[in-house]
C-alpha positions in Angstrom: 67.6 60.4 110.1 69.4 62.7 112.4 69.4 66.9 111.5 72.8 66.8 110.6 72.0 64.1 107.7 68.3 65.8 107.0 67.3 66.7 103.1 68.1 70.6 102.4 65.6 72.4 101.4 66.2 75.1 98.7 64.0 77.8 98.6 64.4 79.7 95.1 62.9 83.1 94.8 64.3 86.1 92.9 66.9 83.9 92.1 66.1 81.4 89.2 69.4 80.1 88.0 72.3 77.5 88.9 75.1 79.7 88.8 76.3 82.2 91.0 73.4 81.2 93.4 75.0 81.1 96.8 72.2 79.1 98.9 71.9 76.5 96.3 75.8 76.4 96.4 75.5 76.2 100.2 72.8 73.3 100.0 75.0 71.1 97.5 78.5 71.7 99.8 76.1 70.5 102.9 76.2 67.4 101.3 72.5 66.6 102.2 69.9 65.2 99.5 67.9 68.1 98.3 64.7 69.3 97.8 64.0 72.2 95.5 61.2 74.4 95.9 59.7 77.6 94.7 57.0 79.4 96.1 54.2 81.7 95.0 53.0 84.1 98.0 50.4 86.5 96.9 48.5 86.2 100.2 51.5 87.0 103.3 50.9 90.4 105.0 52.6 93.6 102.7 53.3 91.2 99.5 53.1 93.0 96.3 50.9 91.0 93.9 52.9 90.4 90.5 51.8 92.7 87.4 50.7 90.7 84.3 53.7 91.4 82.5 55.9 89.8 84.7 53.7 87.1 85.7 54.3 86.1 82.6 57.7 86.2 82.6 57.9 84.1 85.6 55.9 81.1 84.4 58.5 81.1 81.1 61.4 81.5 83.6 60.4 78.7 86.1 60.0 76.3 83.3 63.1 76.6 81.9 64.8 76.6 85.8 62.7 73.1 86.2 64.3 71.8 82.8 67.6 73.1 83.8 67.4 71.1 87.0 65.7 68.2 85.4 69.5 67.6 83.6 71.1 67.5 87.2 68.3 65.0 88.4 66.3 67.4 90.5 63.0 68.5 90.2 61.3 71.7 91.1 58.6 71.6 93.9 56.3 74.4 92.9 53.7 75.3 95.9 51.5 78.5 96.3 50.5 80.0 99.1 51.5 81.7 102.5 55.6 81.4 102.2 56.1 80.7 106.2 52.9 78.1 106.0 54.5 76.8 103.1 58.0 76.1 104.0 57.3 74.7 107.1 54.5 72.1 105.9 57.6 71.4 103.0 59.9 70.9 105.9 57.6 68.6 107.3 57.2 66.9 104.5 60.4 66.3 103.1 61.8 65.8 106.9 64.4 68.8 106.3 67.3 69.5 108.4 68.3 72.6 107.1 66.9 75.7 104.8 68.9 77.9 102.7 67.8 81.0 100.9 69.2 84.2 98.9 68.4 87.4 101.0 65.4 89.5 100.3 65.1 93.6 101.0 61.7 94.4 100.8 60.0 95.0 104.3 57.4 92.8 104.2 59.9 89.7 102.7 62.4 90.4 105.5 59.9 90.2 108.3 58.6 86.7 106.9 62.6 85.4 106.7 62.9 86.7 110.1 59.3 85.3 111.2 60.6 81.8 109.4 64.3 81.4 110.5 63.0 81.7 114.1 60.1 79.1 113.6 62.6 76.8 112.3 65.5 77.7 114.9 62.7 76.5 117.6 63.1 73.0 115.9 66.4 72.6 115.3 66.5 73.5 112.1 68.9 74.9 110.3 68.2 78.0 108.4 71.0 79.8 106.4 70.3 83.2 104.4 72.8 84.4 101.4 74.0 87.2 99.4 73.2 87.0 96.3 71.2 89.6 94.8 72.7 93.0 95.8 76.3 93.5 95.4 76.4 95.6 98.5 74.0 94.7 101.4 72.1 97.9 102.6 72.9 98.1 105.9 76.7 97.6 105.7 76.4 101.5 103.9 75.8 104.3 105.7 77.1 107.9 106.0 79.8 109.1 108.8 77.2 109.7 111.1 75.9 106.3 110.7 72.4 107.6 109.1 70.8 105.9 105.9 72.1 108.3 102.7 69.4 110.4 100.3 71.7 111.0 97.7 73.0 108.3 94.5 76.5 110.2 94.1 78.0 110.0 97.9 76.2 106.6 98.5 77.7 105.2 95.7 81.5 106.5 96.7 80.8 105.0 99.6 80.0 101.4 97.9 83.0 101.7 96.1 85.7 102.4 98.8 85.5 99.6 100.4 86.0 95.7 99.4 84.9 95.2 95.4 81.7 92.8 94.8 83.2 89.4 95.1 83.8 86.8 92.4 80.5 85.2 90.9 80.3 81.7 91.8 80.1 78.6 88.9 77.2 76.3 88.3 77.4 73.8 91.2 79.1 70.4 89.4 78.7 67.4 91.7 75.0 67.7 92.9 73.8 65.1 95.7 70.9 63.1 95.2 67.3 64.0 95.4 65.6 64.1 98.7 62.3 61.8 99.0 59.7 63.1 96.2 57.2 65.1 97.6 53.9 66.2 95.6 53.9 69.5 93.5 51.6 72.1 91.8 51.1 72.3 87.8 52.8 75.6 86.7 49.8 75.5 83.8 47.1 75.4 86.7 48.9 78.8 88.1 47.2 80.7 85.3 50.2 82.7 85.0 49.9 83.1 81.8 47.6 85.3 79.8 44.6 83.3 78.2 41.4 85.3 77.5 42.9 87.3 75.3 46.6 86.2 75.3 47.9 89.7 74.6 51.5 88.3 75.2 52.7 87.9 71.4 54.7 90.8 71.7 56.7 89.7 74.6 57.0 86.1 73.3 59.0 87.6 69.9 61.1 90.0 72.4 62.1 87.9 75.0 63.6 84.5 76.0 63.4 84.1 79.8 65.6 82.0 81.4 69.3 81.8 83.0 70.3 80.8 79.0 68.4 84.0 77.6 70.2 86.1 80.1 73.9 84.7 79.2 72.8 85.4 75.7 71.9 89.0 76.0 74.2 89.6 78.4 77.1 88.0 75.3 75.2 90.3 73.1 75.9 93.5 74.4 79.4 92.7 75.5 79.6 92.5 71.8 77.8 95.3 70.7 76.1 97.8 72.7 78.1 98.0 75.7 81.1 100.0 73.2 77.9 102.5 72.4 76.9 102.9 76.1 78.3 105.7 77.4 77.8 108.1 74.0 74.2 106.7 72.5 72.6 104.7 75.4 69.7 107.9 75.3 69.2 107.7 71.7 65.9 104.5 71.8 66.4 103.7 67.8 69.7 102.3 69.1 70.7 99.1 70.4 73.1 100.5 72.9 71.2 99.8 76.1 72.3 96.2 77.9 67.9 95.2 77.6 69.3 93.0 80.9 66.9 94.5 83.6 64.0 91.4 83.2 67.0 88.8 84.0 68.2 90.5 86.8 64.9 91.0 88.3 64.2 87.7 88.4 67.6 87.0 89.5 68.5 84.7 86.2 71.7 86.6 86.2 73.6 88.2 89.5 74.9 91.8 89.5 78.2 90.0 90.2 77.7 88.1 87.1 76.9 91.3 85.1 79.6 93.6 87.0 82.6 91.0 86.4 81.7 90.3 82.4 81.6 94.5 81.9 84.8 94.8 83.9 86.7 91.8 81.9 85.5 93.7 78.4 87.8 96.0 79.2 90.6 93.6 78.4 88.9 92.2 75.0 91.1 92.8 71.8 88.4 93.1 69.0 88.1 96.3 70.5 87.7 96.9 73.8 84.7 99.2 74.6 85.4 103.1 75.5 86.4 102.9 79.5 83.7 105.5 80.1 81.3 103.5 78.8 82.2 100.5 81.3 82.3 103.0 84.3 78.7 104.8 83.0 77.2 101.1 83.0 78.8 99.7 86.4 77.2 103.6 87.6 74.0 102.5 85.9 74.1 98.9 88.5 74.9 101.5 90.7 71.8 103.3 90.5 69.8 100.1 90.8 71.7 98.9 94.3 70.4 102.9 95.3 67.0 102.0 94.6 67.2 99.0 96.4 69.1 100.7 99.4 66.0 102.9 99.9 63.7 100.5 99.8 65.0 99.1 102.1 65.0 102.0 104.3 61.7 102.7 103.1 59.4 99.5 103.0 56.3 101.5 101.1 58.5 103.2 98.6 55.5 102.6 95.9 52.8 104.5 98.4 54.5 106.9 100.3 56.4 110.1 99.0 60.3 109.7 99.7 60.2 113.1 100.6 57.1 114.1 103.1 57.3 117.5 102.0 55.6 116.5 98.6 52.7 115.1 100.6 51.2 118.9 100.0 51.1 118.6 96.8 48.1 118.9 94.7 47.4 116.3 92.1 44.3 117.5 89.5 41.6 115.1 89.6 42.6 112.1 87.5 41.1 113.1 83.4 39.9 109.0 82.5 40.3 109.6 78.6 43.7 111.4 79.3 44.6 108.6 81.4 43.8 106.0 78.9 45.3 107.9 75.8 48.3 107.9 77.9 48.2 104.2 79.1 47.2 103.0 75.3 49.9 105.4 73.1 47.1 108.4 71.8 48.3 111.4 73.3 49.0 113.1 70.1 53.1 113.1 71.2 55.0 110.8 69.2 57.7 109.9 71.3 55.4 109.8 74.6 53.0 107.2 72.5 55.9 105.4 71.0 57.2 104.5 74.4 53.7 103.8 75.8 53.0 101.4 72.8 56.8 99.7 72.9 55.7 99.2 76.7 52.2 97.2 75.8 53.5 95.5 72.7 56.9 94.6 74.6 56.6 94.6 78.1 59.3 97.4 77.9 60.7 100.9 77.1 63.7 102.3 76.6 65.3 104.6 79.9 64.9 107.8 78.8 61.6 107.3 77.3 60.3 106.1 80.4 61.6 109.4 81.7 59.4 111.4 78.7 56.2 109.4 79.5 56.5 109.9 83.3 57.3 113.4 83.5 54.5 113.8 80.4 51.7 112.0 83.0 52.9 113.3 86.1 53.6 117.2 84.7 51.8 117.6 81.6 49.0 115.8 83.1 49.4 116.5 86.8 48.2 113.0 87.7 49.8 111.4 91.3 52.5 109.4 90.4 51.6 106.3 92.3 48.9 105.7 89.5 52.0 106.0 86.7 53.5 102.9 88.9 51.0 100.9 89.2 50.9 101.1 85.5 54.1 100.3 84.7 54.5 97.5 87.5 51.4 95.8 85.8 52.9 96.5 82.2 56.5 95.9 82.7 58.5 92.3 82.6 60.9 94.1 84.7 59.1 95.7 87.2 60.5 95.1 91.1 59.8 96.5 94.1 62.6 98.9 94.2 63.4 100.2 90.6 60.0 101.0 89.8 58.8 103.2 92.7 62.2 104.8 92.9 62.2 106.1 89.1 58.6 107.2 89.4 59.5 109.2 92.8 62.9 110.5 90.7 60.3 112.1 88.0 58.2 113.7 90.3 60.5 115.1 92.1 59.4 113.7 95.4 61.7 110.6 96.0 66.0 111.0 97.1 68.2 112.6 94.7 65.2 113.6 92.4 65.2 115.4 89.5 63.7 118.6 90.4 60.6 118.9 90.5 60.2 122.3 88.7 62.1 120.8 85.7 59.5 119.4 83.0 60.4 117.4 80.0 59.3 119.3 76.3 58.6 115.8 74.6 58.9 117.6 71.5 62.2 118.7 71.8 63.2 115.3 73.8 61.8 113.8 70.5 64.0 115.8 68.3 67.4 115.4 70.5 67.1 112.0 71.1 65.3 110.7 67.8 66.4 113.1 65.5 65.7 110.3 62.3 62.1 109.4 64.1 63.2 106.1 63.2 62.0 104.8 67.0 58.6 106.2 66.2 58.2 105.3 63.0 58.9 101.6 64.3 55.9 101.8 67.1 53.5 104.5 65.6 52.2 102.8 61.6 50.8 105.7 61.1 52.9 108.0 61.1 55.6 105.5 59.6 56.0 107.7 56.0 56.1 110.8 58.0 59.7 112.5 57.0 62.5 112.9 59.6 61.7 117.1 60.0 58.3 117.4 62.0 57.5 114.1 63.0 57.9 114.7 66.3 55.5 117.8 65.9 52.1 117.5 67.5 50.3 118.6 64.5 50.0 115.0 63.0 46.2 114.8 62.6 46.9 114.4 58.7 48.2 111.2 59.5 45.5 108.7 58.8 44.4 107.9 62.4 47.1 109.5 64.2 45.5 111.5 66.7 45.9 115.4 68.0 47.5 116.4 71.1 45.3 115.8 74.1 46.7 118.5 75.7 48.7 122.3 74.8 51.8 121.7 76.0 52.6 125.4 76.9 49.3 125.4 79.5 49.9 122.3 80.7 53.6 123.1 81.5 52.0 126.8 83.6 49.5 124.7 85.4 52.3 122.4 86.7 54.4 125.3 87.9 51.8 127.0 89.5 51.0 123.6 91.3 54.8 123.6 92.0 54.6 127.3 93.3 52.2 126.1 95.9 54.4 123.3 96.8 56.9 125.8 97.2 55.1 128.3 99.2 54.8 125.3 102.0 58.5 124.8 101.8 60.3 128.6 100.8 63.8 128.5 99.7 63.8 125.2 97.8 62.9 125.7 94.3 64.0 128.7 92.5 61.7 131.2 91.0 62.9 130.5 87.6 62.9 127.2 86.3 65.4 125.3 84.8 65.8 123.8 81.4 62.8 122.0 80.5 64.6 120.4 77.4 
């Protein structure tokens, strides 16, 4: 069989779906017969190793992208191991003529594309990349003197003044036939899956991974929470957050998926949501894209401060029992423990609680922010390369566009703005679930029976952090103020 009338070979990655998936779509137009395959690297050179939250999440979302293909007549190859090995043993195998894949940003992902599509160039192979991911690839964006930008607001402008994202592409019809069948791992024998203890019940009642999962949240906040967006999307107890990011981490929905469907709400008759509330969400995709975008231009985002300044900074030695109560929802905070337990029992939090419980471990307890990650990327079903490191750095006040780094969340008072009816804490703390609406996001909860008391006094902790701060700032005069801002 001559190259031109080899097999393609798909190569799925953070992109587990059928629609809007521009290699696939590429593959089936070729014409070719096909040969499906995903692969698990944990072993190439800079590769992340997946958390146990979303290892999880991807064994749930490659068996139902193996069923989906199953109905088309395909079958997923699953292999593990070395992605360049990999490939080209697959290409071997299956006599490919051509390779198509969705672009990835990470550093250490690109060099093993780049590494690849020259191994197969050298043989006449075909190898075709895609965008599919992003809606905005990171290098077409820079600033007027052609340098990478460190601030969301002008990057963003600058996204939006050219071209919009393009149309999201259907769920390919006509497929070709299968290329010769090839053998495949078990996804059981991956050991994905949590077994000894399978502490995954929680995420099992919250989630349904899959392309089918993501359509259906995605219909379910079109219909509901996307109206509350803009005014209440801060407020945990309230379903007004789009609960989409596990989808589009795994690429089961595209950001041109997401950004079309909110745009076209804005033309629904039953009523259409606020306009504000569209533009704060498309900000919101926005914000991810940014996090991505420096990633990009910085490969170890999750180890390295954004901003070397902050490399002077000195962390307290880590406290192990402060660490822990933190980790397992007993600081004595309510809405810093209710977040912390949502995130074990669900494999998520809410936005701005994620917000309290970073600045509460990073300020309160002055411990290095790369420690909060790795928590979180272990903990998290959407935890990614770009958005975690990014948010942590944005809390600390070390990454682009931070929040300043003198500013320190009062989860007391966050508690009381944002869950004034402590129904969100009520619904992951049982113990303090007949506490009334006035004080329960008081630290003095040691009545309740085995709530605990506040591991810390907020007051000191909140000195020690600006004295750390003014030490920071001694190294660096004339960029923090002497007084701080709010630290509501």
């Amino acid at each position: 069989m001559t190259h031109a009338h080899a097999p393609a070979l798909v190569w799925f990655r953070d992109d587990l779906r059928l629609a809007d998936n521009p290699a696939l779509t590429a593959a089936i137009k070729s014409g070719r017969p096909l040969a499906l395959v995903y692969c698990l690297d944990e072993v190439s050179d800079g590769i992340r190793p997946l958390g146990g939250a979303t290892r999880w999440w991807l064994h749930h979302s490659l068996a139902r992208l193996s069923e989906a293909l199953a109905a088309k007549g395909h079958r997923l190859i699953l292999r593990r191991g070395q992605a360049t090995k990999v490939i080209e043993e697959l290409v071997d195998e299956v006599g490919a003529g051509a390779v198509f894949w969705n672009r990835r940003y990470g550093g250490a992902e690109r060099a093993i594309d780049a590494a690849l599509k020259a191994r197969l160039k050298e043989k006449a192979i075909t190898a075709e990349s895609h965008q599919a991911n992003l809606l905005f690839e990171p290098w077409t964006i820079s600033t007027k003197e052609g340098q990478p930008f460190r601030v969301y607001t002008p990057f963003w402008r600058a996204c939006l003044s050219g071209p919009p994202p393009r149309q999201p592409m259907p769920a390919p019809g006509d497929w070709p036939p299968a290329a010769a069948e090839v053998a495949s791992d078990s996804l059981d024998d991956w050991r994905l899956l949590p077994r000894h203890p399978d502490w995954a019940g929680g995420l099992r009642d919250a989630w349904t991974p899959g392309e089918a999962g993501a359509l259906e949240r995605l219909y379910e906040f079109l219909g509901h929470g996307l109206r509350l967006y803009a005014a209440r999307r801060n407020e945990p107890a309230i379903d007004a957050t789009s609960r989409i990011s596990p989808y589009l981490r795994f690429g089961e929905i595209s950001p041109f998926q997401l950004w079309h469907a909110v745009e076209a709400a804005s033309h629904a008759t039953s009523p259409a949501p606020p306009r504000r509330s569209i533009d704060k969400f498309l900000s919101e995709l926005g914000w991810r894209e940014f996090s991505w975008y420096l990633l990009f231009h910085q490969p170890d985002l999750a180890t390295r401060n954004f901003q070397p300044r902050f490399d002077a900074f000195r962390w307290a030695q880590p406290d192990a029992r402060a660490l822990e109560a933190w980790q397992r929802g007993r600081t004595g905070f309510p809405i810093v423990d209710a977040g912390m337990r949502q995130l074990w029992q669900t494999g998520w939090m809410h936005n701005r609680v994620r917000m309290i419980t970073a600045s509460f471990l990073i300020k309160n307890l002055l411990i290095d922010w790369r420690i909060g990650e790795a928590w979180f990327w272990d903990t998290l079903v959407d935890a990614d390369a770009a958005n975690n490191p990014a948010g942590w750095q944005w809390v600390a006040g070390s990454g682009a566009d931070a929040a300043p780094y003198f500013r320190i969340f009062n989860p007391v008072r966050q508690g009381e703005e944002h869950d004034p009816k402590g129904d969100y804490v009520r619904a992951f703390i049982p113990e303090l679930a007949d506490s009334p609406a006035a004080g329960i996001h008081a630290t003095k909860n040691g009545q309740a029976q085995g709530y605990p008391e506040p591991i810390i006094d907020l007051g000191a902790s909140r000195q020690r952090a600006l004295a750390a701060f003014a030490a920071l700032r001694n190294t660096d005069r004339g960029d923090v103020p002497t007084e701080p801002a709010s630290t509501k």
